[in-house]
C-alpha positions as CSV (number, residue, x, y, z in Angstrom):
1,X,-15.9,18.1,-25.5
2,X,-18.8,15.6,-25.3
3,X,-22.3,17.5,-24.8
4,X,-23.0,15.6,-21.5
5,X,-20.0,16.0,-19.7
6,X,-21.0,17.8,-16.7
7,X,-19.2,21.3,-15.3
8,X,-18.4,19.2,-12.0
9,X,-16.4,16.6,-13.9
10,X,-14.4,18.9,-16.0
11,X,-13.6,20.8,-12.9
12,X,-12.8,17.2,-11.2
13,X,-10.5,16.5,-14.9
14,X,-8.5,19.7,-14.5
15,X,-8.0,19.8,-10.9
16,X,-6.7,16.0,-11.3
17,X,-4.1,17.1,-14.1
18,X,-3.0,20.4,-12.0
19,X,-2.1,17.9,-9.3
20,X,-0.5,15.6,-11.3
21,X,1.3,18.4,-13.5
22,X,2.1,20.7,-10.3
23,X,3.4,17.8,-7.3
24,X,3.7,14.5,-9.4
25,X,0.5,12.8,-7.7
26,X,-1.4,11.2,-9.6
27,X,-5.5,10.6,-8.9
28,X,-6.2,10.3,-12.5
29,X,-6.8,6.9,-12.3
30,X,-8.6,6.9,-8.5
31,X,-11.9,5.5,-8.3
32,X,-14.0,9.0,-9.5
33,X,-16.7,8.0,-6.6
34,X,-14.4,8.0,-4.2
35,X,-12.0,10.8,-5.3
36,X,-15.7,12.9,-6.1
37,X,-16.5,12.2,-2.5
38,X,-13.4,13.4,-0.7
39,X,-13.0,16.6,-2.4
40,X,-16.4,17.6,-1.9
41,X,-16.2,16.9,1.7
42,X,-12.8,18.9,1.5
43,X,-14.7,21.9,-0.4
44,X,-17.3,22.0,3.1
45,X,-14.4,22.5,4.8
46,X,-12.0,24.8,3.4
47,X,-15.6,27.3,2.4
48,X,-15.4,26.7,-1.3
49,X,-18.0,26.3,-3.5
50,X,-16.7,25.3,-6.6
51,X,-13.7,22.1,-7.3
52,X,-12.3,24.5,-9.9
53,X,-11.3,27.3,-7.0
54,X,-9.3,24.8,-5.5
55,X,-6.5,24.7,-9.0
56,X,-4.8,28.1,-7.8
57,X,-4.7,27.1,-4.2
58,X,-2.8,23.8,-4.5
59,X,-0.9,26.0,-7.5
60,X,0.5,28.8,-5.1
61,X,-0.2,27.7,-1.2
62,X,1.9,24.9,-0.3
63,X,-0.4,24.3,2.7
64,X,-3.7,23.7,0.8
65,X,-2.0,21.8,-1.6
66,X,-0.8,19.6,1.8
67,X,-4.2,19.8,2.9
68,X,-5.8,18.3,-0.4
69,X,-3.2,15.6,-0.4
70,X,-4.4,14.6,3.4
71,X,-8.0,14.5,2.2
72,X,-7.8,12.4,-0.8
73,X,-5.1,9.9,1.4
74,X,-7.6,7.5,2.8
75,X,-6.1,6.5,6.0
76,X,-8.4,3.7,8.0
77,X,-5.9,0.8,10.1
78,X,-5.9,-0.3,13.2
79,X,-3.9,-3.1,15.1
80,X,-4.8,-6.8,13.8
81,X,-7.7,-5.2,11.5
82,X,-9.0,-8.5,10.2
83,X,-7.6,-10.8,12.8
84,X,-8.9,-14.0,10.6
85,X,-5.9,-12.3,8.1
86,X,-3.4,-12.7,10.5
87,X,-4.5,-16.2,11.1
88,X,-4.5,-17.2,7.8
89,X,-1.0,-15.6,7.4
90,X,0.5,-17.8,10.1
91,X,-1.1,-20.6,8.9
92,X,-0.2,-20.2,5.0
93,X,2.5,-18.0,4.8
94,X,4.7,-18.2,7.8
95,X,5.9,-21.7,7.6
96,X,7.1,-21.1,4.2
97,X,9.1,-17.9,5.4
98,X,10.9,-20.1,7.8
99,X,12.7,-21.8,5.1
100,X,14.5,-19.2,4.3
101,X,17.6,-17.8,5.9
102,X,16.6,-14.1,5.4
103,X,13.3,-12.4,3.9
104,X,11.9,-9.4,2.7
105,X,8.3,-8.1,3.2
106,X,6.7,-4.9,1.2
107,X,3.6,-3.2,3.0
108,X,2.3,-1.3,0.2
109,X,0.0,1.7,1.5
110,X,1.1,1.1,5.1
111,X,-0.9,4.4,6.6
112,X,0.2,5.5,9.9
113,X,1.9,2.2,10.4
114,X,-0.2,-0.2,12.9
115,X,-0.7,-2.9,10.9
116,X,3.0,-3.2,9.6
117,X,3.5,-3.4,13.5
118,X,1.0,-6.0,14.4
119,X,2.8,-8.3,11.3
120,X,6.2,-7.1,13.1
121,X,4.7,-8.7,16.1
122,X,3.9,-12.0,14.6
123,X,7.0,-12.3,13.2
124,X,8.6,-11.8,16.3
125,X,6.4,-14.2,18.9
126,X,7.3,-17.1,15.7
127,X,11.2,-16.1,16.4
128,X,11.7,-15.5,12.5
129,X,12.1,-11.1,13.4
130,X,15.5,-11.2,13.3
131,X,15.8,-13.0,9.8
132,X,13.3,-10.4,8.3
133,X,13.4,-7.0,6.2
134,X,10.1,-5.0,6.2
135,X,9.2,-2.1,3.6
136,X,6.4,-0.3,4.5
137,X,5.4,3.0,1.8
138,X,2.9,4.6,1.2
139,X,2.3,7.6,-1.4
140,X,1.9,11.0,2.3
141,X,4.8,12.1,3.3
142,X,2.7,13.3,6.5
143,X,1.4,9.6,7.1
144,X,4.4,8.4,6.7
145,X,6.2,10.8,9.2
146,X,3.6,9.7,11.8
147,X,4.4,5.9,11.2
148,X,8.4,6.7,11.5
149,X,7.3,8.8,14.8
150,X,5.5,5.6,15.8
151,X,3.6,7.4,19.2
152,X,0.4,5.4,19.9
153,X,-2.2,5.7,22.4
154,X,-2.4,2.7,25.0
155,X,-6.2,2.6,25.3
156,X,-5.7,1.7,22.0
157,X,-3.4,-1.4,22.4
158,X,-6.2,-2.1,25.1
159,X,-9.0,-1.8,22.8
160,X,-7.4,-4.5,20.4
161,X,-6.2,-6.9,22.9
162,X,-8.9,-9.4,21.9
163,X,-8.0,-9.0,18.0
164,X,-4.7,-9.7,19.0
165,X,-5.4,-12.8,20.6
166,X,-7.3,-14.5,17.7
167,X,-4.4,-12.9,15.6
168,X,-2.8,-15.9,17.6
169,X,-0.9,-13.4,19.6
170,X,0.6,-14.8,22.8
171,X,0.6,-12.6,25.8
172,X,-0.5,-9.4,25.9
173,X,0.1,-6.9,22.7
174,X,1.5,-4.6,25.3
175,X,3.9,-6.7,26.1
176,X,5.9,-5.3,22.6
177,X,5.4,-1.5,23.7
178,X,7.2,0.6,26.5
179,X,4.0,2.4,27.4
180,X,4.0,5.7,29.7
181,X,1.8,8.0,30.9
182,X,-0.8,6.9,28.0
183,X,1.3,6.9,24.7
184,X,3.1,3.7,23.9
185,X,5.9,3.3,21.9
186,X,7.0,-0.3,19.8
187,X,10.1,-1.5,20.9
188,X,13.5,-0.9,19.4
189,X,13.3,-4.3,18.3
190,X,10.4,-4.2,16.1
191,X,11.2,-0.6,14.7
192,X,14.8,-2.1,13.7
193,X,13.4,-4.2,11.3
194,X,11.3,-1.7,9.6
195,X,11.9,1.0,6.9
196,X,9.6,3.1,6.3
197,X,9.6,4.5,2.7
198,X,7.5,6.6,0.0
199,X,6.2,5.1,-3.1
200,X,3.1,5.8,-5.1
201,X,1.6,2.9,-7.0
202,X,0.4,5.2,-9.5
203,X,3.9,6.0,-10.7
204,X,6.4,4.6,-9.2
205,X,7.9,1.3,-10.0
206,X,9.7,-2.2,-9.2
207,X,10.1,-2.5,-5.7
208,X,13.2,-4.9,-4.9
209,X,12.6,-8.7,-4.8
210,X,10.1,-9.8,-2.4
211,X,8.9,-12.9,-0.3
212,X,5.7,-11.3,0.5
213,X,3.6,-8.3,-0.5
214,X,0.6,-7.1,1.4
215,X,-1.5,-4.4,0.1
216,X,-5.0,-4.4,1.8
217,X,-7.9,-2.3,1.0
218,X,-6.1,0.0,-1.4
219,X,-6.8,-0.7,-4.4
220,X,-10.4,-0.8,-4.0
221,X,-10.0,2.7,-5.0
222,X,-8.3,2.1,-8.0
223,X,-10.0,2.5,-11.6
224,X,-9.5,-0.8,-13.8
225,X,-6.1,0.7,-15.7
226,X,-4.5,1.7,-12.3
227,X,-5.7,-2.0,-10.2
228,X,-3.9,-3.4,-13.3
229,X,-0.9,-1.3,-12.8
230,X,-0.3,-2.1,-9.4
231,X,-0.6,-5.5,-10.0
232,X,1.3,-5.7,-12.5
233,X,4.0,-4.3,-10.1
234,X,3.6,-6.4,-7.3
235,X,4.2,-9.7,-9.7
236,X,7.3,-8.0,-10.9
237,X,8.3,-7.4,-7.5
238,X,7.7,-10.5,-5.9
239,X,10.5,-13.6,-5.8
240,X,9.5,-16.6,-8.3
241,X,6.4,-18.3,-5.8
242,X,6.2,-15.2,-3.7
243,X,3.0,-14.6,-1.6
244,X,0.4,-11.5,-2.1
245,X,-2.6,-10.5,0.3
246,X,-5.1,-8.1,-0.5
247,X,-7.9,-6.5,1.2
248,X,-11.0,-8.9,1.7
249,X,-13.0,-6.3,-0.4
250,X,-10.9,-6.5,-3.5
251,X,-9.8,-10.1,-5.7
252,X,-8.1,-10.7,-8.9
253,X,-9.8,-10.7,-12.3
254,X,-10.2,-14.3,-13.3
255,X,-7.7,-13.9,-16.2
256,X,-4.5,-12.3,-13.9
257,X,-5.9,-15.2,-11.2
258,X,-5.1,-17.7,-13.7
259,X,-2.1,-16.7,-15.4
260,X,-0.5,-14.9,-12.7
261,X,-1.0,-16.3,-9.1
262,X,-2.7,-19.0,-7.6
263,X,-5.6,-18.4,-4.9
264,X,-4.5,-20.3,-1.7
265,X,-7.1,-18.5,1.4
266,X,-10.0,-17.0,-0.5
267,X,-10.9,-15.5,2.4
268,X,-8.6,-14.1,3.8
269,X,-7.5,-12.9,-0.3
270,X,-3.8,-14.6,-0.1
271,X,-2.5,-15.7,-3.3
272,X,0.7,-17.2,-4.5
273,X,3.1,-15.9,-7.7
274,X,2.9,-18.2,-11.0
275,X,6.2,-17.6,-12.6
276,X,5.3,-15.7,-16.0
277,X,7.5,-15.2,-19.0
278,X,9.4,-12.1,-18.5
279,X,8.9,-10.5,-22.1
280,X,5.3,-11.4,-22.0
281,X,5.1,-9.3,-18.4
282,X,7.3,-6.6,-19.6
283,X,5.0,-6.2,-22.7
284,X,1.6,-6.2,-20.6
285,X,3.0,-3.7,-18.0
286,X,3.9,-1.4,-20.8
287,X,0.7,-1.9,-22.6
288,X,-1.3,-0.7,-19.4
289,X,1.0,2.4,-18.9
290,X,0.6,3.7,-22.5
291,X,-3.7,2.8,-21.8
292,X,-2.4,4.9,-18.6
293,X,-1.2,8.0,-20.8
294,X,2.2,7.3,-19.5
295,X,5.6,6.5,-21.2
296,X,6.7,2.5,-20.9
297,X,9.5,1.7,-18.7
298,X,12.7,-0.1,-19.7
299,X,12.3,-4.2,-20.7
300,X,12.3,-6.6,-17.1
301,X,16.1,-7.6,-17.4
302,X,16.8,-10.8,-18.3
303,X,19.4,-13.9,-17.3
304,X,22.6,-12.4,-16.3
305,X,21.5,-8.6,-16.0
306,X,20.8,-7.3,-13.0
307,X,17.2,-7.0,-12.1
308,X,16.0,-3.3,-10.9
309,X,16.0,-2.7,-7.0
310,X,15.0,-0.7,-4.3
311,X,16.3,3.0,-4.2
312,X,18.9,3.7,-2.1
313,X,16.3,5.8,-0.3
314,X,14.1,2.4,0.3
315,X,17.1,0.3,2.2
């Protein structure tokens, strides 16, 4: 042990290898700010004093363990967050996804759901719904129960009319929702079209074969090795010239700009897939899991193999 590691961050160390060890999620590679942050807030509320007293709770209480996992799940959306995003994605992306007959989007880190919606939305005011596939995952089962439930408020849908609009909405956003009493619910149209699934970028890995990946504002509480991974992933899982938008707070590192995607909206963070030789990928990926502590996955296949795809559990 290293004479200035602190008694916080070895209690922070072991209750980040219980998890893992005990439930499979893995934090290890979460920003430690952030993660430091979230738990200390979550020690306020459940009356503990010290990070280590939580270990036999999530150990032997399936409930605190629930309620730890809801803590360190960062959960901010709202409909059209960003609405120059949505813009941009019309403008940039959605022309090319007319070309082909059928499509398949990935929403990694989807949250409760309304922004998978809103793109649901788009999709179907440009009359191209019906030719798409939607994925949206994220790592809390209870997150993702309340997107499958799919119950929002209507002063809600009222609040973000406007960021609708400059979305480049046409109509009114409730127009898409049977609204009663308050709640509104999407129609059966948009929910058709949408699977909602659980997948942790932290362990988890090749997600089918996609036109378009969006992952917003979750990596900016990823460590270096982890931002890496899930990169690495989405490449892999994107079709050869396949589109990726991230979070205006995050960017690529100039060398995985370069060689791995091109930048086409800086602002709005949308970039396009370079194609990449596969055993040079396949070698990187498994170069960052072993930094990772983890075990390298099986080689990309290659022409004439098939190439990994969603679970049956995903489809």
């Amino acid at each position: 042990m290293q004479g200035n590691t602190t008694v916080s961050e070895i209690e922070l160390t072991a209750l980040l290898e219980c998890l893992y060890q005990h439930s499979g999620y893995d934090f290890r590679h979460y920003s430690r700010t952030s993660v430091q942050r979230c738990i200390t807030q979550h020690l306020q509320i459940e009356g503990l004093e010290h990070l280590s007293e939580l270990i036999p709770l999530i150990l032997y209480r399936p409930d605190a363990l629930q309620r730890l996992l809801q803590c360190l799940s960062i959960n901010v959306t709202e409909f059209y967050r960003d609405p120059f995003f949505f813009s941009a994605l019309q403008q940039r992306v959605l022309p090319v996804l007319k070309t082909f007959a059928f499509f398949k989007i990935w929403h990694a880190g989807c949250s409760s759901g309304e922004e998978v919606y809103s793109l649901a939305i788009l999709l179907d005011e440009a009359g191209l719904l019906d030719r798409a596939r939607l994925y949206a995952t994220d790592f809390n089962h209870g997150i993702l129960a309340r997107a499958r439930e799919a119950v929002f408020q209507e002063v809600d849908l009222d609040a973000r009319q406007e960021a609708y609009r400059q979305s480049g909405g046409q109509g009114a956003l409730k127009q898409h929702f049977h609204c009663r009493y308050g709640v509104a619910k999407p129609a059966r149209r948009l929910r058709e079209h949408i699977t909602f699934a659980h997948h942790n970028l932290a362990v988890d890995g090749v997600f089918g074969e996609m036109q378009l990946i969006i992952c917003r504002n979750v990596m900016i509480y990823f460590d270096r090795h982890l931002k890496r991974r899930a990169l690495s992933l989405f490449h892999q899982s994107l079709d050869p010239h396949g589109f990726l938008c991230l979070g205006d707070k995050e960017s690529l590192d100039r060398k995985m700009e370069q060689s791995h995607f091109e930048l086409l909206d800086r602002k709005a963070r949308i970039y396009r897939k370079q194609t990449v030789n596969a055993d040079s990928l396949a070698a990187e990926h498994d170069h960052i899991v072993t930094d990772m502590g983890g075990t390298p996955r099986k080689p990309l296949a290659q022409p004439g193999q098939e190439k990994p795809r969603c679970s049956k559990n995903m489809v």
